[in-house]
Residue frames as a rotation matrix with the C-alpha (Angstrom) as fourth column:
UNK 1
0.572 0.820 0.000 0.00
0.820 -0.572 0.000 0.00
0.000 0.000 -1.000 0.00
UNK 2
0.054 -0.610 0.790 1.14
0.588 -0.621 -0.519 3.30
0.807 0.492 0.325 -0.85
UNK 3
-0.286 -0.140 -0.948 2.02
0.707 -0.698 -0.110 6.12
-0.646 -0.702 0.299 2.06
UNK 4
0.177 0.021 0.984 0.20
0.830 -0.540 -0.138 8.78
0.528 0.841 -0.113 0.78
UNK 5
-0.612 -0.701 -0.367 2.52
0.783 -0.602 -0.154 11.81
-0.113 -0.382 0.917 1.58
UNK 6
0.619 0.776 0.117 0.52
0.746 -0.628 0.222 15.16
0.246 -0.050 -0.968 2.50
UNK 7
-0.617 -0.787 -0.003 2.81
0.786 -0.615 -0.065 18.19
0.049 -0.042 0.998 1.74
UNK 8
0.504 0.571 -0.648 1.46
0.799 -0.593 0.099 21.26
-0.327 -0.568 -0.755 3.91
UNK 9
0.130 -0.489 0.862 4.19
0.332 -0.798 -0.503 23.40
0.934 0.352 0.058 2.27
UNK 10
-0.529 -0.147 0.836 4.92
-0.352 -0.858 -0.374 26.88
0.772 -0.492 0.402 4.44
UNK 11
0.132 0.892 0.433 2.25
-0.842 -0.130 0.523 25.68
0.523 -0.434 0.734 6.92
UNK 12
0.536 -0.409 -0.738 4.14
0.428 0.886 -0.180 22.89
0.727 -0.219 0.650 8.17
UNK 13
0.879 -0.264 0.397 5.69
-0.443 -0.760 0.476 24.09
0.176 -0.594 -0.785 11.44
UNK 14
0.264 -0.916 -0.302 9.23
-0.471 0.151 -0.869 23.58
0.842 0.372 -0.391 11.60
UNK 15
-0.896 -0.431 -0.106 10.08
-0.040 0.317 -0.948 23.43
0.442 -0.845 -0.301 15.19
UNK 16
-0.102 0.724 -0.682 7.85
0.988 0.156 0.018 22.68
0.119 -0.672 -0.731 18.60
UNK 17
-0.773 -0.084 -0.629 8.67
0.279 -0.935 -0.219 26.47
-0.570 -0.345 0.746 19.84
UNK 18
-0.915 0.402 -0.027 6.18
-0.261 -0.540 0.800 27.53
0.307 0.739 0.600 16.83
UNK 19
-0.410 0.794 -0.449 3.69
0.233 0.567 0.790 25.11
0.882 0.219 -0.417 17.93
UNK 20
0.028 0.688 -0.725 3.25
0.986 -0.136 -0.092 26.12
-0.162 -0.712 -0.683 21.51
UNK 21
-0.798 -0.522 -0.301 4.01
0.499 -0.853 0.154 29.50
-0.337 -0.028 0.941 20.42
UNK 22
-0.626 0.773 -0.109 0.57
-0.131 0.033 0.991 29.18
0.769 0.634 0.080 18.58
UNK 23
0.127 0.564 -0.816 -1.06
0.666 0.561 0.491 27.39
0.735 -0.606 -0.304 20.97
UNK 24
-0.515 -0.161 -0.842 0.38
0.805 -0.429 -0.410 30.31
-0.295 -0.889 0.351 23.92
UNK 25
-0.938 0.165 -0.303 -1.07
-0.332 -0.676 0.658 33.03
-0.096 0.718 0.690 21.30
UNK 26
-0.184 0.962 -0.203 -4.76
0.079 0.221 0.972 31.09
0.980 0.163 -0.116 20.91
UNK 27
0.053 0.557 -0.829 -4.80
0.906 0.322 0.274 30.90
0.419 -0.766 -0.487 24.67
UNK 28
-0.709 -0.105 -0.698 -3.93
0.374 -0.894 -0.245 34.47
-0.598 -0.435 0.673 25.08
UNK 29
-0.909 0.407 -0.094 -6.11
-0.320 -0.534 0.782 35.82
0.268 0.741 0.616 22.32
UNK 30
-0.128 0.828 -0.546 -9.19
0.529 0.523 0.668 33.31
0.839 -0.204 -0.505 23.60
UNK 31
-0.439 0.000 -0.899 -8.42
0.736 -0.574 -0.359 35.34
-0.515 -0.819 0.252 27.57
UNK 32
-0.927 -0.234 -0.292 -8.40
0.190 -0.967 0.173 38.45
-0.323 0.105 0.941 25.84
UNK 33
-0.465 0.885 -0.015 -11.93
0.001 0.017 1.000 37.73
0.885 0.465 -0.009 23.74
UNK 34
-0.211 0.586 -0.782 -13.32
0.822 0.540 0.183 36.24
0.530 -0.604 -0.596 27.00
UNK 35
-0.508 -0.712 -0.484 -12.13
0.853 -0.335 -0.401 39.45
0.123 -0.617 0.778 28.74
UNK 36
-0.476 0.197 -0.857 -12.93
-0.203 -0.973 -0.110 42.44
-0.856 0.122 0.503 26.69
UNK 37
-0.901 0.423 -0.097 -14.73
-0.230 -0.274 0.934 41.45
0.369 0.864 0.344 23.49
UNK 38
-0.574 0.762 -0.302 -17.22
0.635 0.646 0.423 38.85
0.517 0.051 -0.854 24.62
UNK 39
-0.455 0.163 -0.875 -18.46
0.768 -0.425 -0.479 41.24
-0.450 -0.890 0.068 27.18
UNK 40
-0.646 0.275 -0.713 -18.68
-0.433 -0.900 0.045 44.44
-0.629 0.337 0.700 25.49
UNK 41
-0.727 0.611 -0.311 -20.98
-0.539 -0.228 0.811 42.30
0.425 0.758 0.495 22.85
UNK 42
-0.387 0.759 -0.523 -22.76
0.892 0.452 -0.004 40.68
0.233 -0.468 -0.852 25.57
UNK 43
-0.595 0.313 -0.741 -23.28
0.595 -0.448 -0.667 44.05
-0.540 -0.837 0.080 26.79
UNK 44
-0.649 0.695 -0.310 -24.65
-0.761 -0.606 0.232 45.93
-0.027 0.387 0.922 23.60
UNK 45
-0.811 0.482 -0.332 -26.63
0.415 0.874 0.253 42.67
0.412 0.067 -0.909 23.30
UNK 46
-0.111 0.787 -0.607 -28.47
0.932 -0.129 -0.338 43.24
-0.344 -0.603 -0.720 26.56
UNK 47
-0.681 0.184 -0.709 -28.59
-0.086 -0.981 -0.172 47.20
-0.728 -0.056 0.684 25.68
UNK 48
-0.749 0.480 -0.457 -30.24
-0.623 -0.275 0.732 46.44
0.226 0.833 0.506 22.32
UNK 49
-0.656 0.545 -0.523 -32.38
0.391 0.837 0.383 43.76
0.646 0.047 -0.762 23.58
UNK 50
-0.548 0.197 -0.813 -33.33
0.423 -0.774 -0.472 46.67
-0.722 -0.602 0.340 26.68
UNK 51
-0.753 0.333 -0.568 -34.16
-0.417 -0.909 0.020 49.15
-0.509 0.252 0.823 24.39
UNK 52
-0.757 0.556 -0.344 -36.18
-0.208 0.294 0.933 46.78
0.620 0.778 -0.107 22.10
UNK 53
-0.503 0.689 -0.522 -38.10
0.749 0.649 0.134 45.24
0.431 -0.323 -0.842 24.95
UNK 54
-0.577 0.181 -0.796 -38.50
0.397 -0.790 -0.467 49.06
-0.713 -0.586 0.384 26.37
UNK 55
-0.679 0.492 -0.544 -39.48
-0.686 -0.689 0.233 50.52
-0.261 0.532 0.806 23.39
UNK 56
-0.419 0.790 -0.447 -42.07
-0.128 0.436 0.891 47.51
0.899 0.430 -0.082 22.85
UNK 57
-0.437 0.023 -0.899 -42.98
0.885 -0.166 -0.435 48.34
-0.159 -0.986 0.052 26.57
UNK 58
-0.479 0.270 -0.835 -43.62
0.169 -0.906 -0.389 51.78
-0.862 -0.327 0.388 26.22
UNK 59
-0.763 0.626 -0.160 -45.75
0.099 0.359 0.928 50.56
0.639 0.692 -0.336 22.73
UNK 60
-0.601 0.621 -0.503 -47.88
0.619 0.760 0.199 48.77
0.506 -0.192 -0.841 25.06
UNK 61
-0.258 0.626 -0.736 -48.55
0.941 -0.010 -0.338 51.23
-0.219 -0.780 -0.587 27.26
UNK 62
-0.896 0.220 -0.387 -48.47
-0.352 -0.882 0.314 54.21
-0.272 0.418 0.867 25.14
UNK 63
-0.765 0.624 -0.160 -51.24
-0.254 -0.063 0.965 51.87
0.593 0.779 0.207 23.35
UNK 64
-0.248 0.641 -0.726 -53.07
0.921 0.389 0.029 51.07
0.301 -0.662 -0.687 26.84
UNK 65
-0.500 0.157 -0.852 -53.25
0.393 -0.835 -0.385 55.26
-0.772 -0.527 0.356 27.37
UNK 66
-0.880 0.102 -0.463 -54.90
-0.425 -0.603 0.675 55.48
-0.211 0.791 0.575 24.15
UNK 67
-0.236 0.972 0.026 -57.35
0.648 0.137 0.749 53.06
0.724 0.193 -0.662 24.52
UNK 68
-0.408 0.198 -0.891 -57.60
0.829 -0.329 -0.452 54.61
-0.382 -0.924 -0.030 28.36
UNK 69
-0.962 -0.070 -0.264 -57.88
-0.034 -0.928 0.372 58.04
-0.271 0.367 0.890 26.17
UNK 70
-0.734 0.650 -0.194 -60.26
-0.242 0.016 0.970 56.76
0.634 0.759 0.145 23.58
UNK 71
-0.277 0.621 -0.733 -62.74
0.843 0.524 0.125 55.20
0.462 -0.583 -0.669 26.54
UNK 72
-0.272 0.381 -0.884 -62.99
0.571 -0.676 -0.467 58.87
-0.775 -0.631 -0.033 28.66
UNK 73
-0.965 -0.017 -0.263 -63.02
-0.219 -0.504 0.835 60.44
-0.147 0.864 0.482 25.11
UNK 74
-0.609 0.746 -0.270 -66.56
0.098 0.408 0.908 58.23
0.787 0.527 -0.321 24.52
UNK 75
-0.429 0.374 -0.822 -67.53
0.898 0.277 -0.343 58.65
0.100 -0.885 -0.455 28.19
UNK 76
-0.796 -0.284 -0.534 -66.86
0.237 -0.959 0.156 62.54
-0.556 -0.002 0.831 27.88
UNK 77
-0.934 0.338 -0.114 -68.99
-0.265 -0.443 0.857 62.57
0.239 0.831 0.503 24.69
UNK 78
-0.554 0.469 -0.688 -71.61
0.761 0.621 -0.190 60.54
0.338 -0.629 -0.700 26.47
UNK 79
-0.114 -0.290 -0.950 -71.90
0.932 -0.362 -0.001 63.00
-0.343 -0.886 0.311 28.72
UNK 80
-0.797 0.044 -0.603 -71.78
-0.228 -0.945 0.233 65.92
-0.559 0.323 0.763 26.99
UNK 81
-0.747 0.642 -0.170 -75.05
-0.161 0.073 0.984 64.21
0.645 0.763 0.049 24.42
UNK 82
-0.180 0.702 -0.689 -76.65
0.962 0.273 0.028 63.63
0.208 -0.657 -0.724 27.79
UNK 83
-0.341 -0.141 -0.929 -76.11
0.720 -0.674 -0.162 66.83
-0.604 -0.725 0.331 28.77
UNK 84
-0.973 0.207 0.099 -77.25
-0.003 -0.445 0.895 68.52
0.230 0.871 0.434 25.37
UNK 85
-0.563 0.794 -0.228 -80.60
0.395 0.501 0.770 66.27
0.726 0.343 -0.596 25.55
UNK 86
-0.123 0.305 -0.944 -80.95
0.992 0.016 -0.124 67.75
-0.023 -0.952 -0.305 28.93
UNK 87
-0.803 -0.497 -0.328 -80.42
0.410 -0.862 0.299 71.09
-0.431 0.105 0.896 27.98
UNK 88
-0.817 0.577 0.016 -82.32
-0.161 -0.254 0.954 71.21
0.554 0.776 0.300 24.88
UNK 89
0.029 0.997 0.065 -85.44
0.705 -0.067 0.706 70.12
0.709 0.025 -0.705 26.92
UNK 90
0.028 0.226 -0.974 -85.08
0.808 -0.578 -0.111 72.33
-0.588 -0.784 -0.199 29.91
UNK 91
-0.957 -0.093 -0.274 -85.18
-0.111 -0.757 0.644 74.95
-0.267 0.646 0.715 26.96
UNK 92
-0.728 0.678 -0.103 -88.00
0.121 0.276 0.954 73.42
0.675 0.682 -0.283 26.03
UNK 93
0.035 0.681 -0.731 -89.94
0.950 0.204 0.236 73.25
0.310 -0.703 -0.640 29.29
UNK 94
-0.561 -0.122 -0.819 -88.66
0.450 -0.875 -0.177 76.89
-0.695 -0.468 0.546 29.72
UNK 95
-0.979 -0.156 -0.134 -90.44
0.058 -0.834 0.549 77.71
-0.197 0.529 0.825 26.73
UNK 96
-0.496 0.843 -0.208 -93.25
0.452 0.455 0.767 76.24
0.742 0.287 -0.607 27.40
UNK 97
0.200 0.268 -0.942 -93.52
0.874 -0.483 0.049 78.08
-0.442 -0.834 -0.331 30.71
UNK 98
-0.827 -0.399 -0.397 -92.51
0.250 -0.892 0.376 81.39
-0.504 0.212 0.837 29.08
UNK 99
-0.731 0.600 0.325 -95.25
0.283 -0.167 0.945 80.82
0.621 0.782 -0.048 26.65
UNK 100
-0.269 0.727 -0.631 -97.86
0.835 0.503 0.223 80.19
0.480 -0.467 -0.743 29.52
UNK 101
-0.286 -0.365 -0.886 -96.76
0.780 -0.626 0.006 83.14
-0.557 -0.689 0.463 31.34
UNK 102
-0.961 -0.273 0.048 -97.00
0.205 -0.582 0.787 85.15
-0.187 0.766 0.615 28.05
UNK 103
-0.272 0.962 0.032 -100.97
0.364 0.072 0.928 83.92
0.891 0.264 -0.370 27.91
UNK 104
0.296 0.483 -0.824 -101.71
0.929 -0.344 0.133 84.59
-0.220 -0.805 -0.551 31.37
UNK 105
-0.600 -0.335 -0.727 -100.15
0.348 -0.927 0.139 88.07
-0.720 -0.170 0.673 30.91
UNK 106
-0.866 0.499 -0.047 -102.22
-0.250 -0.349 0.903 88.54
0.434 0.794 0.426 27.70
UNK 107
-0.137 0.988 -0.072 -105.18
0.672 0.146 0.726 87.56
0.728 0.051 -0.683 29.06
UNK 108
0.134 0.357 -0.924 -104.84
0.872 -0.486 -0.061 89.67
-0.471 -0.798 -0.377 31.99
UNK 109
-0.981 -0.185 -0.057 -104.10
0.140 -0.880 0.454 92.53
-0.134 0.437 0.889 29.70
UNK 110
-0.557 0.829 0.041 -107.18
0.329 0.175 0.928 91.45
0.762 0.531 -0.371 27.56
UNK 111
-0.013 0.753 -0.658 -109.07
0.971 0.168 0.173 91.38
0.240 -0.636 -0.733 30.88
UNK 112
-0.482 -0.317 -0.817 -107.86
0.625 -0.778 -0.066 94.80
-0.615 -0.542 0.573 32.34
UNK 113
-0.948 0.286 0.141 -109.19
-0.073 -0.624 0.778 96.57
0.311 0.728 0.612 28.86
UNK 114
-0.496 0.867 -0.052 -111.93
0.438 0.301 0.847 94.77
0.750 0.397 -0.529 28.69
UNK 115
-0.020 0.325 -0.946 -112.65
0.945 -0.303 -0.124 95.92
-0.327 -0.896 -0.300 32.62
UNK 116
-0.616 -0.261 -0.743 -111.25
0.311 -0.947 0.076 99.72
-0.724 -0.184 0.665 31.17
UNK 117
-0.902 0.432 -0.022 -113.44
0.107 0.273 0.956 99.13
0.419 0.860 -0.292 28.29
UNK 118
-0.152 0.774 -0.614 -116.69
0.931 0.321 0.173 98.53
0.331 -0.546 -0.770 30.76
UNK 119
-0.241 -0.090 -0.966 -115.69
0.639 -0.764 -0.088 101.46
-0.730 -0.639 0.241 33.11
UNK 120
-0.994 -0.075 -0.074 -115.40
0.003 -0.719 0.695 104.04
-0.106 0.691 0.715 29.65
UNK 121
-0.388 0.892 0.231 -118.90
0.385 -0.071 0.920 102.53
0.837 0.446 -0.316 28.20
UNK 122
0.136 0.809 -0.573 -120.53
0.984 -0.042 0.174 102.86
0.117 -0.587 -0.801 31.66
UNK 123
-0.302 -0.508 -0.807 -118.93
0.655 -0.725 0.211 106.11
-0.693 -0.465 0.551 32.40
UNK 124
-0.992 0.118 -0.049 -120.51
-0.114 -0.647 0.754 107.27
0.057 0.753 0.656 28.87
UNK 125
-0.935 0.249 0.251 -122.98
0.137 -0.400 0.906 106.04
0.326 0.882 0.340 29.47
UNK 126
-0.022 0.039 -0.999 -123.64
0.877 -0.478 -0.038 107.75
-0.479 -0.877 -0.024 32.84
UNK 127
-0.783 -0.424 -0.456 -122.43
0.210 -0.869 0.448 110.82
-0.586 0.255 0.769 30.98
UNK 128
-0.916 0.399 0.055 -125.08
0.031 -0.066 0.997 110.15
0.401 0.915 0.048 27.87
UNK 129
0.034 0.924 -0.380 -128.16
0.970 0.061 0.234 109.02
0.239 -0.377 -0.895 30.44
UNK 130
0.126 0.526 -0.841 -127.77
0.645 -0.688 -0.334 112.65
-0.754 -0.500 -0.426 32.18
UNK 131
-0.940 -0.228 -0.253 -126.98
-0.061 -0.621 0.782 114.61
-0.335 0.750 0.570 28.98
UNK 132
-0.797 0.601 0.056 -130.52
0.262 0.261 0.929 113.04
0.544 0.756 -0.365 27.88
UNK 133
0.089 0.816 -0.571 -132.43
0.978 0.037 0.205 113.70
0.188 -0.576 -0.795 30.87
UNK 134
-0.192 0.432 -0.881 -131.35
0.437 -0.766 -0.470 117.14
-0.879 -0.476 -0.042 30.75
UNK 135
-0.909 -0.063 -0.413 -132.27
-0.328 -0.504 0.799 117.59
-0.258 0.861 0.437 27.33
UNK 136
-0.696 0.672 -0.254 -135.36
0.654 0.739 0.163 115.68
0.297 -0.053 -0.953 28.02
UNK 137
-0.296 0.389 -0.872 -135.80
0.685 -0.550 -0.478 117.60
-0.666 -0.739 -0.104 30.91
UNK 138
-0.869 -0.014 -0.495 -135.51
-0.288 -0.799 0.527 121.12
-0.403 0.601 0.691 28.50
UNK 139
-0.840 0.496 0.220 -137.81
-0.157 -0.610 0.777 119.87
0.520 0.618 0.590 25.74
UNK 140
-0.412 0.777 -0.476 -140.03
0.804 0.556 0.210 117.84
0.428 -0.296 -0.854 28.33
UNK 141
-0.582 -0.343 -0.737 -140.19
0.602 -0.791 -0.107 121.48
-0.547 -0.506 0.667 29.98
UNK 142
-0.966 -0.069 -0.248 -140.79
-0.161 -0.592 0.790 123.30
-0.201 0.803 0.561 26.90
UNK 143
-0.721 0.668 -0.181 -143.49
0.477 0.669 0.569 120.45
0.502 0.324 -0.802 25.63
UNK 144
-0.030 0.694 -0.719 -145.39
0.998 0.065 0.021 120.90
0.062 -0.717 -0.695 29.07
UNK 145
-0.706 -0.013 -0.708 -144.95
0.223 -0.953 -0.205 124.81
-0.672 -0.303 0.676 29.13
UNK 146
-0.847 0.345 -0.404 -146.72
-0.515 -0.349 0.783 125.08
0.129 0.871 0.473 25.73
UNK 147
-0.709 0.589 -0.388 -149.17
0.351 0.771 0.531 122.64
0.612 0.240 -0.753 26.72
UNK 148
-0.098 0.632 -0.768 -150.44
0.995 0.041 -0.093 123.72
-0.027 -0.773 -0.633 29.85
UNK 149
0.503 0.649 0.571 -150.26
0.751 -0.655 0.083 127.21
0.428 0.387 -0.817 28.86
UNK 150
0.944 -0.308 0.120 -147.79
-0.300 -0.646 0.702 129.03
-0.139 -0.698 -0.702 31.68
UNK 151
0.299 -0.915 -0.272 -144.10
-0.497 0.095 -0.863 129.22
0.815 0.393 -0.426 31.45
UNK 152
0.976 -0.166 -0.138 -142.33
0.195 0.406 0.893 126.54
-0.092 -0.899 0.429 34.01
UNK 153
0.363 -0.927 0.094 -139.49
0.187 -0.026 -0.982 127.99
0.913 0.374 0.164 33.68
UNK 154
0.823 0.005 0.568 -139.46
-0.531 0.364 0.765 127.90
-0.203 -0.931 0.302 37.84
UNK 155
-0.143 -0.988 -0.065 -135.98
-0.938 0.156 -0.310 126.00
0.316 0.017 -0.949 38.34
UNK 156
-0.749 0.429 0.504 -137.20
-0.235 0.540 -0.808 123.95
-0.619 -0.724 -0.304 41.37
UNK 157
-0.118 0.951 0.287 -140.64
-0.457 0.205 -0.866 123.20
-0.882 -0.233 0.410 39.77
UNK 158
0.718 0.356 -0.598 -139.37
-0.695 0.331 -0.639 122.05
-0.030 0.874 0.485 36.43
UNK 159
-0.667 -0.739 0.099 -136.57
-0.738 0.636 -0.226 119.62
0.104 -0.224 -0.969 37.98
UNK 160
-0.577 0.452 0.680 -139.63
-0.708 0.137 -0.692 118.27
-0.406 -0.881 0.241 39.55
UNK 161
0.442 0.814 -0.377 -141.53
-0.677 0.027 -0.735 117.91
-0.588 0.580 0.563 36.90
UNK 162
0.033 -0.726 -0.687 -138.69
-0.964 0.159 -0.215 116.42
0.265 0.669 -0.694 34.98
UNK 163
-0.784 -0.236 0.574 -137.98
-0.589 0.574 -0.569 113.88
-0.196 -0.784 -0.589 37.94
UNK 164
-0.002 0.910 0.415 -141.43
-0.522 0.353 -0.776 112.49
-0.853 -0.218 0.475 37.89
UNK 165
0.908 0.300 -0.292 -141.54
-0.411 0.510 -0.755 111.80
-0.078 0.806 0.587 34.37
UNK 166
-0.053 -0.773 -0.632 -137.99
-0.525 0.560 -0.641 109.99
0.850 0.297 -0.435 33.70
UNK 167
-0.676 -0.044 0.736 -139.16
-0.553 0.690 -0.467 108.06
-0.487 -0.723 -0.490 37.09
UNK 168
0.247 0.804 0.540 -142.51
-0.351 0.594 -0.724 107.10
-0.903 -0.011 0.429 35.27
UNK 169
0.464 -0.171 -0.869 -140.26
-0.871 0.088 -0.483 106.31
0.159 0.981 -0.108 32.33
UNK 170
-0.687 -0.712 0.145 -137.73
-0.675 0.551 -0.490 104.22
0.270 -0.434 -0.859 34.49
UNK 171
-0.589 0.400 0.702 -140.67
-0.279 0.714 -0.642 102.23
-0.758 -0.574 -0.309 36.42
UNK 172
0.636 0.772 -0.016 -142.87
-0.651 0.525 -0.548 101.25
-0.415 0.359 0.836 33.10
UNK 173
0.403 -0.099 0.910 -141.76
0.080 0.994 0.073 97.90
-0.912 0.044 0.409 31.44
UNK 174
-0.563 -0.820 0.098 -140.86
0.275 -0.074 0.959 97.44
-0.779 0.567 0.267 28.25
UNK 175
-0.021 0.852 0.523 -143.59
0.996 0.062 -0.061 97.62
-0.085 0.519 -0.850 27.08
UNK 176
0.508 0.072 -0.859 -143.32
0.399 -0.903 0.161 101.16
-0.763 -0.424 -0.487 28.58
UNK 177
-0.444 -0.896 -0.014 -140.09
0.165 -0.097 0.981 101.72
-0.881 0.434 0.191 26.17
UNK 178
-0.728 0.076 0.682 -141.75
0.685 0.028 0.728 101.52
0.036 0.997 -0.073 23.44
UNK 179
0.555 0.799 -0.230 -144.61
0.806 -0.585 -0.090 103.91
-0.206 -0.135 -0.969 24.37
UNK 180
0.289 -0.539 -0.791 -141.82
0.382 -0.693 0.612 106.49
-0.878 -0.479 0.005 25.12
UNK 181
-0.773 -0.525 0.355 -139.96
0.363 0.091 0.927 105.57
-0.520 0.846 0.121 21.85
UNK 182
-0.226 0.563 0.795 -143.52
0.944 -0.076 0.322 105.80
0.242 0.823 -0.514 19.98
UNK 183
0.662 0.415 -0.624 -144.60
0.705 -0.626 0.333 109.03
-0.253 -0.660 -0.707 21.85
UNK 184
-0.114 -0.767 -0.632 -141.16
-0.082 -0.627 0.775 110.91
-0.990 0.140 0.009 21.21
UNK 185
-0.742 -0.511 0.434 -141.21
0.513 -0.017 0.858 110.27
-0.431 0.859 0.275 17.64
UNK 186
0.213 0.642 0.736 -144.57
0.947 -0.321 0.006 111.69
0.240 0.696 -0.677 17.06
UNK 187
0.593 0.021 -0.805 -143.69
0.397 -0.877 0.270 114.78
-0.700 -0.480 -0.529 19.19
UNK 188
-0.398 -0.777 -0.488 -140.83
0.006 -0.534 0.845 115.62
-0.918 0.333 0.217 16.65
């Protein structure tokens, strides 16, 4: 069987000294990694693995103060459409009492005329009854002066006279009324 012969060239260490020289060099370089590299990337590790779980932390709860937000935000609005609905009717019920208030004040206006209204007519027509009775009186005067022949022009005796008859006018019925009415028109 052949020896088959494996030529390593350059890469063939010459002497032992190289070999542990290598081997003192991997175990220093392997310290040193263990030392200062491995660390420092264990530590940005944990920094980047920090910041990732922080900033997906402060995700969560940025997105738990927004629902929190969005929930008083619907409560709020609630609230304020209650409060509208409440609003709008006490407007309403105020205007419904404003109106009411508005009628009672208008009728009592209405009434008050109607009352100054009453007083005026009666007060005219107080004013019209003696205007007629002394113009009665006059022609009833006159009438009776020409009739009976003598002047009553007497003050006192033609009040009297005056009296009497607008009493027997006052005390006959209606019937009476019309006598008066038919009686005065022939006289003119």
């Amino acid at each position: 069987m052949p020896v088959l012969e494996v030529n390593l060239g350059p890469l063939l260490p010459h002497y032992l000294s190289e070999v542990i020289m290598g081997a003192l060099l991997m175990v220093v370089i392997y310290v040193v990694m263990r030392a200062k590299v491995v660390p420092a990337f264990e530590k940005m590790y944990e920094e980047r693995r920090a910041a990732i779980e922080g900033g997906m932390e402060k995700a969560e709860a940025a997105q738990r103060e927004a629902e929190e937000a969005l929930a008083q935000y619907r409560a709020q609005l609630a609230d304020a459409r209650t409060e509208a609905a409440r609003i709008r009717e006490d407007a309403k019920n105020q205007g419904a009492q404003i109106l009411a208030e508005m009628r009672e004040e208008a009728q009592a206006e209405s009434e008050r005329i109607r009352s100054q209204a009453r007083a005026a007519i009666e007060a005219e027509r107080s004013q019209v009854v003696a205007q007629l009775r002394a113009e009665v009186g006059g022609l009833a005067t006159t009438l009776a002066g020409r009739i009976v022949g003598e002047s009553l022009q007497d003050d006192e005796r033609a009040r009297r006279t005056v009296e009497r008859f607008l009493a027997d006018l006052e005390s006959q019925p209606a019937q009476g009324d019309g006598v008066a009415q038919r009686s005065g028109s022939t006289a003119l």
